[in-house]
N, C-alpha and C positions, 0 to 999 in steps of 0.2 A: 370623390376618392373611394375606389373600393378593395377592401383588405380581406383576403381570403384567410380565414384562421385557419382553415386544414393546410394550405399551403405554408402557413407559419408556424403549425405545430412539423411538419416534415422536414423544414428547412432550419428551422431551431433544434428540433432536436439531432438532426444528423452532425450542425456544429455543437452542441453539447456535447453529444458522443466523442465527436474527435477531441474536443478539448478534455474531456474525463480521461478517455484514453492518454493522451500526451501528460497529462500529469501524472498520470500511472506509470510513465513509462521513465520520466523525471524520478520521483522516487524512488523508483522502485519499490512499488506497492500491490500487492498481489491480489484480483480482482478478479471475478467472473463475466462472463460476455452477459449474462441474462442480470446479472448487478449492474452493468454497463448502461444495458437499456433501459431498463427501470429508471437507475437515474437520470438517463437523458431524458428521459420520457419524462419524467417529472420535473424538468428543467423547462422541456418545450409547454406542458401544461402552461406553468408561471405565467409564459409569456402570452400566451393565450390571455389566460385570466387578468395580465392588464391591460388589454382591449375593452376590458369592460368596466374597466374602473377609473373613478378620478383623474384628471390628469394633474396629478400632484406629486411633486418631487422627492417632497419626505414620504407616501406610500408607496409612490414607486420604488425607491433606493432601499423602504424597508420590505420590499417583499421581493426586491431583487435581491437580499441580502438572507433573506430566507430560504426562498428556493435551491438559492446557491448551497447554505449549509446543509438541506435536506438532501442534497443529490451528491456531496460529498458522504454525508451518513447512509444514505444506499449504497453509495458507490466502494466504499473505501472502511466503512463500521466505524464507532468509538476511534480508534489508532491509538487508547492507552490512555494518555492522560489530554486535557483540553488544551494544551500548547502546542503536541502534533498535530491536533483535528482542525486548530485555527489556522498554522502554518500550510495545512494543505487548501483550506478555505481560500486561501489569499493565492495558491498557488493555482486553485483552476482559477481565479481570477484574472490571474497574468495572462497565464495561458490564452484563455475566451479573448484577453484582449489583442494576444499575438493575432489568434487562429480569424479572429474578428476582422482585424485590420487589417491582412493578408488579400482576404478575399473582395474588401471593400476596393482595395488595390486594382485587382484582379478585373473587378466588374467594373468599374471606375463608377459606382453609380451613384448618383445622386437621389434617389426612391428605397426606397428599402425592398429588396426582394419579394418579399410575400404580399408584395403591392400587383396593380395588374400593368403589367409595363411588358413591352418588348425584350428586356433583358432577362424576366423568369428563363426564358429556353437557355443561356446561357451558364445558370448553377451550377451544374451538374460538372460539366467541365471545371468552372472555378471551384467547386469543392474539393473534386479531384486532385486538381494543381495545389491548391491549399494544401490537405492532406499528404500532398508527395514533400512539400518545402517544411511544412512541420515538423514533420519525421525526422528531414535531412537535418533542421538545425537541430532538434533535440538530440540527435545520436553525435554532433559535432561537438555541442557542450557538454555532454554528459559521458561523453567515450572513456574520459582520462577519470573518469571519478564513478565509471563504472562497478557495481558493487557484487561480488561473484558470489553464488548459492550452494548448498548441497541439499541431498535429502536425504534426513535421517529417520530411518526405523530403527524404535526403541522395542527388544522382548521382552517380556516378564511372564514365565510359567505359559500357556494360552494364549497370551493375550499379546497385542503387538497398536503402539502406534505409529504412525507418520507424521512429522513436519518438516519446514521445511529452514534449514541453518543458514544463517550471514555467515560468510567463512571471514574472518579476523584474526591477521597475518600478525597483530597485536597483544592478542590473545595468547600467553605465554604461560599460563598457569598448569601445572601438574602437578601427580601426586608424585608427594614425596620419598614414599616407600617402591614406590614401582619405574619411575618414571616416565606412567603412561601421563598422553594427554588428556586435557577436560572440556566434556562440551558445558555448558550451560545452557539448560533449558526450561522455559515456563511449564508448570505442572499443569496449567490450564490448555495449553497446547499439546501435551500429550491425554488430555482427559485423565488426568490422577491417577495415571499408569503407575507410577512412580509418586511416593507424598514430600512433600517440602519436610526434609527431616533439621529438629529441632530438640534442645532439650530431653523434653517430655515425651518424644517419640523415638529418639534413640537409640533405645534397648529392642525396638523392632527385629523382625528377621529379616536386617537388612547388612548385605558388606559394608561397613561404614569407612570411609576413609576424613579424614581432616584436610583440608587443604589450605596451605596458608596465601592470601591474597591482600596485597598493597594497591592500593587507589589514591587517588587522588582526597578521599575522605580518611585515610590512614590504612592501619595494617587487621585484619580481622582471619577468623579461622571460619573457613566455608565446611559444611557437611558436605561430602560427595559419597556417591552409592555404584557399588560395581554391578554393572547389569548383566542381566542373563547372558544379553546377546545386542550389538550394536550395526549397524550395515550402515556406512555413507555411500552415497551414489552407486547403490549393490554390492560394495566390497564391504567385509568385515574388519569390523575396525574396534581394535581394544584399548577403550575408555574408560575415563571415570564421568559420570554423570552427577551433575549440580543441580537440584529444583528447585528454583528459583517463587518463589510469590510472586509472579509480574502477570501484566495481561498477556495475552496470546500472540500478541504482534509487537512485543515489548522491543526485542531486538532489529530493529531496524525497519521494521514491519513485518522480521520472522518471528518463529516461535523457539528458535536456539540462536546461541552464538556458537561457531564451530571454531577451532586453533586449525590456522592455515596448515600448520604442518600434519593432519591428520586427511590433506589434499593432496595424491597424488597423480 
């Protein structure tokens, strides 16, 4: 039997890719093409690397279960806290196993591709087809629970950032003295454009508004800050802004939460 590893880092990593990508596109998770690869590429390494080891089931399953977490950490960063990063763990695992079984389908084969058989020439195609049927079911399941974005530029004096808002039609909170709306944004996601105002910081030269918000955890008074200047989707849009303490991808893998009615 002979096993071409360059063949199996090609062919593993191109279904890593698609599988990264499709969970990417499941969440909605915002991701670079060169983070893409990377982590495929270090997915198809793995497999490489158990060619040359053991053939043992607990090291197997434990370095399958690593490579897996590291190409989600390429792929996708932290996501906040370690209950989203496990959720998405287990979710390219679905995925690999849709994307996996698809193609097995496909090539009806009983060898494993990166083997030397007469069905390598036919891959190419079955990735393809793969690829096309992926796509079709993920946008079937995911269409009605599609999640809609903006992009908001935040100014202060010089200075200006970009992220990018979950718009949340939910999101009902405004100030009380004006009646604008409020985005909520992590201060880490604008890079401390704006500070998480509090107590002790307060008396800043900042417009300070109070805004009163009910949850689920009860009723509490948010600090909100009028900004220089705000732009959703290029239009200017007059808000109150909330800085939040969160990670950068806190909101749903954005870095704001937008009120839908600030979407027209």
């Amino acid at each position: 039997m002979i096993v071409y590893a360059d063949l199996l880092f090609l062919i593993d990593g191109s279904m890593d890719f698609l599988t990264l990508f499709l969970c990417g596109k499941c969440t909605h998770r915002k991701t670079s093409l060169k983070r893409l690869l990377l982590g495929s590429a270090v997915g198809a390494f793995g497999s490489v690397l158990l060619l040359f080891l053991p053939s043992d089931g607990i090291i197997t399953s434990g370095i399958g279960i690593l490579f897996s977490c590291l190409m989600v950490l390429i792929t996708f960063g932290k996501m906040g806290d370690t209950a989203s990063f496990v959720r998405q763990c287990v979710l390219v695992w679905g995925c690999g196993a849709l994307t996996g079984g698809i193609l097995s389908i496909l090539l009806s084969l009983g060898t494993p591709v990166y083997m030397e058989t007469e069905h390598n020439r036919g891959f190419p195609t079955a990735f393809l087809v793969t690829a096309v049927i992926c796509i079709l079911l993920t946008r079937m399941f995911t269409h009605k629970a599609e999640i809609r974005t903006a992009e908001i530029l935040i100014q202060r004096g010089n200075g200006s950032e970009k992220t990018t808002a979950l718009v949340d039609s939910g999101n009902l909170l405004t100030d009380p003295l004006s009646g604008k709306p409020v985005i909520l944004v992590s201060e880490a996601a604008i890079h401390k454009l704006y500070p998480v105002i509090n107590d002790t910081n307060i008396g800043d030269d900042l417009k300070i508004r109070l805004i009163p918000s009910k949850s689920v955890g009860g009723e509490k008074l948010l600090y909100g800050i009028i900004p220089d200047a705000v732009t959703v989707n290029g239009k200017n849009a007059d808000v109150v802004l909330v800085v939040e303490d969160v990670p950068e991808d806190h909101y749903g893998g954005c870095g704001a939460l937008c009120a839908g009615c600030i979407i027209k």
